[in-house]
C-alpha positions as CSV (number, residue, x, y, z in Angstrom):
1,X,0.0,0.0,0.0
2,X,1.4,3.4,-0.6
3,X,-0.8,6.5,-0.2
4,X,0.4,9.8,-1.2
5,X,-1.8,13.1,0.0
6,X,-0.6,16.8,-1.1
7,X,-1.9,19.9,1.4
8,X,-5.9,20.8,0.8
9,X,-5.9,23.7,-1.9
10,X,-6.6,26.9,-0.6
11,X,-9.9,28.6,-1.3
12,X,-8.6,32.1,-3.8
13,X,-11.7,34.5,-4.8
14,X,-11.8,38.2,-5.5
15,X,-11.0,39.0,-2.1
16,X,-8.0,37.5,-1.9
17,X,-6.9,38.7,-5.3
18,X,-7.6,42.0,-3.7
19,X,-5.8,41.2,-0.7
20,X,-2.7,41.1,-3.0
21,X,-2.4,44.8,-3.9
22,X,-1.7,45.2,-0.2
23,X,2.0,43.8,-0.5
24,X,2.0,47.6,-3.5
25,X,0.5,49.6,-0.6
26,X,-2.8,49.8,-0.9
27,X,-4.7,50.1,2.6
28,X,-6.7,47.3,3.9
29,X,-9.9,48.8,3.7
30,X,-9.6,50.3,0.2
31,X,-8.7,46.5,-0.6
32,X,-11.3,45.0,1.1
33,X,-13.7,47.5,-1.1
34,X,-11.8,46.5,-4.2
35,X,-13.0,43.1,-3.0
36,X,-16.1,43.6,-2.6
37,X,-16.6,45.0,-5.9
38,X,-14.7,42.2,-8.3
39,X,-17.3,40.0,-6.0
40,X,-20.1,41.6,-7.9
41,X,-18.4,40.8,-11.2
42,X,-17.2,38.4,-13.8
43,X,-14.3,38.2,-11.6
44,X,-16.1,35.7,-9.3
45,X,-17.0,33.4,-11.1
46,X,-13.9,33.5,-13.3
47,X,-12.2,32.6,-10.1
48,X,-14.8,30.0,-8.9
49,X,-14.4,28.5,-12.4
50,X,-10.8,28.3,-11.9
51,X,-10.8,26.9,-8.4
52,X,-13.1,24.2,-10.0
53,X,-9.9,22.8,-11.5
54,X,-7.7,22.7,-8.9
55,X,-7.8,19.9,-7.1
56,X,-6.0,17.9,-3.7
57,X,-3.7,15.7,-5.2
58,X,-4.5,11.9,-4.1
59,X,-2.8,8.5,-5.2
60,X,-3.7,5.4,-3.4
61,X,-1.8,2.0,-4.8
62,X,-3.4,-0.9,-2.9
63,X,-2.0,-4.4,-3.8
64,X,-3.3,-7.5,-3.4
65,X,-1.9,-8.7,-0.4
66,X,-2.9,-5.2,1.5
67,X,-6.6,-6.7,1.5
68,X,-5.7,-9.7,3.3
69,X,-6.6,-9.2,7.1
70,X,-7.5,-5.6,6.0
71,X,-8.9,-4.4,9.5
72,X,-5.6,-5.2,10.5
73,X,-3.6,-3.1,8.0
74,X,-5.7,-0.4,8.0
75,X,-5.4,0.1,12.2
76,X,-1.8,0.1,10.9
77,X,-2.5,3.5,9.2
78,X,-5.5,5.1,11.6
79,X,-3.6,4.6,14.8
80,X,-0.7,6.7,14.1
81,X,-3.4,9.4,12.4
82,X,-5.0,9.3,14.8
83,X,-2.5,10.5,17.9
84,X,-0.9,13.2,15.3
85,X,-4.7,14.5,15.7
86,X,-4.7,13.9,19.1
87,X,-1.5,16.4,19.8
88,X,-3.7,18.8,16.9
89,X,-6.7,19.1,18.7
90,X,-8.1,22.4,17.1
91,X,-11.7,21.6,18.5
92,X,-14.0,19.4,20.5
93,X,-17.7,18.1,18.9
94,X,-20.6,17.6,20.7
95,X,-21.1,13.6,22.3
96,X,-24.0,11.8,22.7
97,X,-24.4,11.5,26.7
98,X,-25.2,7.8,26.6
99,X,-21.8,6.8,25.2
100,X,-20.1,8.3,28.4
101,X,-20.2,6.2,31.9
102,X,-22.2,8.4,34.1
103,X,-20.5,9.8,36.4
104,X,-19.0,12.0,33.3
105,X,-22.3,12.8,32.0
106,X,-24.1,16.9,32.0
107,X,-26.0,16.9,34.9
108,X,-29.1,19.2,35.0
109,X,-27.7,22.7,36.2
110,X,-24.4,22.3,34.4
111,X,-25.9,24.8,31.6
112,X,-28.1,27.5,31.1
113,X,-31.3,28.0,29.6
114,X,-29.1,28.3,26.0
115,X,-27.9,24.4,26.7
116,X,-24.4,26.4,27.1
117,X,-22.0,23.5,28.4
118,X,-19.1,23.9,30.0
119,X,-16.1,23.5,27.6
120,X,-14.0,21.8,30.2
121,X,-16.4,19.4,30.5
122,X,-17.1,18.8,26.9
123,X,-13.3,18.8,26.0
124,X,-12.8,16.1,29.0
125,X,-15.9,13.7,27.7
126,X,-14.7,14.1,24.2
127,X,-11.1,13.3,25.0
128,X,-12.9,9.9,27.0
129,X,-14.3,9.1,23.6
130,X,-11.2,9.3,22.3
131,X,-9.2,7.5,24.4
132,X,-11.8,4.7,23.9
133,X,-11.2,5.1,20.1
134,X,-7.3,5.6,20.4
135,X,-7.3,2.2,23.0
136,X,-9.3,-0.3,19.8
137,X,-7.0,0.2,17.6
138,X,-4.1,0.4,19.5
139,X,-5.1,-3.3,20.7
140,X,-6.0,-4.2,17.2
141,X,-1.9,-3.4,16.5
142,X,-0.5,-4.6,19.8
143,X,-0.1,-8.4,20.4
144,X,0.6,-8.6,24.3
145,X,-1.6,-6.5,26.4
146,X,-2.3,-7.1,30.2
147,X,-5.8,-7.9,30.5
148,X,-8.0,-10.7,30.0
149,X,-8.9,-11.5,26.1
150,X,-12.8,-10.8,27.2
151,X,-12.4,-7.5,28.4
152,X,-9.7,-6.6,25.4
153,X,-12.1,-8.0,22.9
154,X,-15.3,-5.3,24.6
155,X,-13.2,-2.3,24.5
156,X,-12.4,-2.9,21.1
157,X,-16.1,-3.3,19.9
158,X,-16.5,-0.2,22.0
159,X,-13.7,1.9,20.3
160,X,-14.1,0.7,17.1
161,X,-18.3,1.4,17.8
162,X,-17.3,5.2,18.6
163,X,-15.2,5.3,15.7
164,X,-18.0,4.6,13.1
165,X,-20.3,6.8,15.2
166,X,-17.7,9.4,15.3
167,X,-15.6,9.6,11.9
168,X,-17.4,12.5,10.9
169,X,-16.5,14.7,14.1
170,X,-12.7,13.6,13.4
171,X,-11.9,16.8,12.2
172,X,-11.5,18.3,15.3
């Protein structure tokens, strides 16, 4: 297997063509106006257009013998992805209260009338979840852990459960 992914391509639309006449001198607010007029023309969408054809550059090889115990491979490549977003952390979603243990659930009071939680709090119960996530496939990749194949075997149906009812808050 050999993946290669190049950086996400940058968004670039009239204001940031604008934006460039500040490294001549122009003021930020006069760009910001020039901005906001090349919005309002063929400008636009000449850029939208253009930003159509850019694209993230993406090349997966998979060979044959990749797919053979392929849960096992790919923990191979989402374990170390995901402690680099682990150290990352730019943000924390919202968890479902019945996938903590209780005593690390909202209790009524902890908000206000705007469901306002604490951040602490969310940023602890999301860093349980992944923990729990981190801990499956960590197991999946390690081949002598200390405790009993039962409980090993739950906490990775567990992980790998918040996993698939997580992925899309992964981008935190």
């Amino acid at each position: 297997m050999k993946v290669t992914i190049g950086k996400y391509v940058d968004w670039f639309g009239p204001y940031q063509l604008a934006e460039l006449l500040q490294y001549v001198g122009f003021s930020e607010d006069l760009t910001d106006k020039i901005g906001s007029y090349l919005n309002k023309t063929w400008v636009r969408r000449f850029l939208e257009w253009a930003d159509s054809k850019r694209k993230q550059r993406i090349k997966v090889v998979i060979h044959p013998y990749d797919t053979y115990s392929l849960d096992i491979t790919l923990a191979h490549v989402i374990y170390p992805a995901l402690l680099e977003l682990k150290k990352q952390k730019t943000g924390v979603p919202a968890v479902d209260q019945k996938d903590l243990p209780k005593p690390m659930r909202f209790k009524k009071g902890e908000f206000d009338s705007d469901l306002d939680y604490p951040y602490d709090k969310m940023v602890e119960q999301w860093d349980w979840i992944f923990d729990q996530i981190l801990f499956a496939f960590e197991a999946y990749n390690a081949d002598g852990l200390d405790i009993p194949e039962d409980v090993k075997a739950r906490r990775i149906d567990k992980g790998l459960y918040l996993f698939g009812k997580y992925y899309r808050s992964l981008w935190t």
